[in-house]
N, C-alpha and C positions, 0 to 999 in steps of 0.2 A: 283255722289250723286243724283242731280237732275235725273238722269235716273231710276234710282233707286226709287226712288218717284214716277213717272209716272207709274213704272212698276207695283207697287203696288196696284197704283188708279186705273188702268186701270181691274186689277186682280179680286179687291172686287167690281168695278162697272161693270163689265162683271159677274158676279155671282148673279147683280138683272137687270142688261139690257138685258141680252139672254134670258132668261126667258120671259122677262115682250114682249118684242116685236115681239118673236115667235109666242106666246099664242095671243098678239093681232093679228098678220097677222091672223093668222089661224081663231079669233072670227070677225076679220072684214071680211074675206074672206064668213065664215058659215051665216052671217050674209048681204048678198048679197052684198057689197061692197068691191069687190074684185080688185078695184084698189088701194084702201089703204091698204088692205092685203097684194097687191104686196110689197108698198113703205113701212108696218111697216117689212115684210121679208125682204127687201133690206136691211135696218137700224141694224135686228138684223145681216144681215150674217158679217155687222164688226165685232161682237163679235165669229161669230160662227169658220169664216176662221182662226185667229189666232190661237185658244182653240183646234180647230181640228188641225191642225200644230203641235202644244205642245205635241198633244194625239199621232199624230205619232211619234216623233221626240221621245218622251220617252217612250213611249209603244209601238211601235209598231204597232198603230192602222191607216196603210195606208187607210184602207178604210171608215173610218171617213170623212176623209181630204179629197179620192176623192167625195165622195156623195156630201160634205158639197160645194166644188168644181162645183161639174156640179149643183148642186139646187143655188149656186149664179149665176153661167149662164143663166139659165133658168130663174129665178129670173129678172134680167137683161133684157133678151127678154119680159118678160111678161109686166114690167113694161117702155118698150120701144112701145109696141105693144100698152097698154092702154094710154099713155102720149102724145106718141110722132107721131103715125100714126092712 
């Protein structure tokens, strides 16, 4: 039952947090601050890597899952490369 609640919350707050942290990377990135861009991309790809999982898993949509895949890679180095070295 509790799983079941999770899975829910998680469903309709990934419907306004994918959104909202995508469109920020992207405005913080356009907006010359593109190591918050990296870290709001990093934030949303929790939402992206599951949602893209789901689109393959019932649609069919492998290549969803891998783009969304190597862009959190990438993702990851960038905001390794700005953070950490």
């Amino acid at each position: 039952m509790k799983k079941d609640n999770f899975a829910k919350y998680f469903d309709k707050s990934t419907q306004v947090l994918l959104p909202f942290f995508t469109i920020a990377g992207f405005a913080l990135t356009a907006l010359k601050l593109p190591q918050w861009g990296l870290i709001s991309n990093l934030i949303a790809q929790i939402f992206w890597l599951p949602s893209s999982y789901k689109a393959w898993k019932q649609a069919g949509q492998i290549g969803i899952f891998a783009t969304t895949t190597i862009i959190t890679l990438i993702t990851i180095v960038g905001v390794a490369n700005y953070w950490l070295f």
